[in-house]
N, C-alpha and C positions, 0 to 999 in steps of 0.2 A: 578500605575494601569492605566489600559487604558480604563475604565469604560466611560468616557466621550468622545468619538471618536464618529463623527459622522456616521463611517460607520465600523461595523462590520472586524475586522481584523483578517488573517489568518497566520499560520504558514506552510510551503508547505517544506518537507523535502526528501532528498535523501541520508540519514545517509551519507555522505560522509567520506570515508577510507583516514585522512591525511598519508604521509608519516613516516613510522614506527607503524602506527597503526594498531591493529587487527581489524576483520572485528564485532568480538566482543565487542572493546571500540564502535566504531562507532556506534553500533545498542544500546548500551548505552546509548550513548550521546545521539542520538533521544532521547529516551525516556525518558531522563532527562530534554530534551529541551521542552517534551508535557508537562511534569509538573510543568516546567517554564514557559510556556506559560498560563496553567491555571492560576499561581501564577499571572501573568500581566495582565489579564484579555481580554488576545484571544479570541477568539472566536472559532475557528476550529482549530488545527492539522491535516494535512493531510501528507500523505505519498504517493510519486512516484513509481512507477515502473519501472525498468531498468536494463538489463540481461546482464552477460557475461560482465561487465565493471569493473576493479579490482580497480576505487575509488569510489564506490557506491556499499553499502552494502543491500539497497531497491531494494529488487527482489521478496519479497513475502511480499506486503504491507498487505494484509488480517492478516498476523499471528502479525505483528507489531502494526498493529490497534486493536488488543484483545489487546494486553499487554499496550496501552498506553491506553487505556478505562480503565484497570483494574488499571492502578497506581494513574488515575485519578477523580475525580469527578462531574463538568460540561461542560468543553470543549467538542465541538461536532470533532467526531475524523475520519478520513475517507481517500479514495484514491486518490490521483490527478490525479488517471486514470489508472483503470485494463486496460489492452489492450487486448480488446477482439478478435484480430485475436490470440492469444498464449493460452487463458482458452476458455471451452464450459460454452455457457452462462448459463446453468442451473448451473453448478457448481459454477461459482461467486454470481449468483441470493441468492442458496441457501447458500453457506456461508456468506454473508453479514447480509441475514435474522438470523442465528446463531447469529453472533456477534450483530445485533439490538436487539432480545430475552434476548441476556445476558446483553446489555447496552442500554435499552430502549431510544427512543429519541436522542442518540448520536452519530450514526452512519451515517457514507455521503459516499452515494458509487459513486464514479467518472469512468466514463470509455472513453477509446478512441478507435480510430482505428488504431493508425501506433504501428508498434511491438515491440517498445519501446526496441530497440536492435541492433546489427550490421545485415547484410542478412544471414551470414551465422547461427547464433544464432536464426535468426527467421525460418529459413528451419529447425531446430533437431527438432523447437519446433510441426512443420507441420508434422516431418517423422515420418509413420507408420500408418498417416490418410487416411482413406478411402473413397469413395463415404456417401455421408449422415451422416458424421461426427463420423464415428465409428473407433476406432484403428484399426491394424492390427495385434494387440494381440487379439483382440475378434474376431477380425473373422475367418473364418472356422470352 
């Protein structure tokens, strides 16, 4: 147990895809890892965000952080950084508050600014945006 650590300790993950694994062992293994991490007495699990890279399976940390809140019981669980140029921020705002409502106290929402991506992967995630942050499915 890591109960007597003077400084709070975190586990920072990017499910990473070894060689012959599916993208499904990998996002596994996270999740086995949060609840190893509880069992040692972490502090936080967090999860990365990073697109378009076929050894990382961390691309939509929101949905991985409800599943490791839900396997767990104290560890505070959260983002090592939505990047906010790829979501509108209202939509991370209010998903994060989701996941807090469901796991009270538990939730760490981290954001950044670079696009957590190659340029070309960060340009699909921009096309179709409009002036004042609207699609170009909604408008006309």
């Amino acid at each position: 147990m890591l109960r007597h650590c003077a400084h709070p300790l975190l586990i920072l993950d990017l499910a990473p895809v070894s060689t012959g694994m599916t993208a499904r062992e990998a996002l596994n293994n996270s999740l086995e890892l949060a609840v190893a991490g509880e069992r040692l007495g972490f502090h936080r699990f967090w999860l990365a965000e990073h697109h378009n890279m076929p050894g990382v399976a961390s691309s939509s940390p929101e949905i991985l952080i409800g599943q490791a809140a839900r396997m767990t019981s104290r560890i505070r669980v959260g983002s090592g950084g939505v990047m906010l140029p790829n979501h509108a921020p209202l939509k991370v705002a209010e998903s994060f508050l989701t996941l807090e409502a469901l796991f009270p106290g538990r939730i760490d929402l981290g954001i950044g600014r670079a696009p957590g991506s190659d340029p070309r992967t960060a340009s699909a995630f921009r096309r179709g945006q409009a002036a004042g942050g609207r699609s170009s499915r909604n408008a006309g």
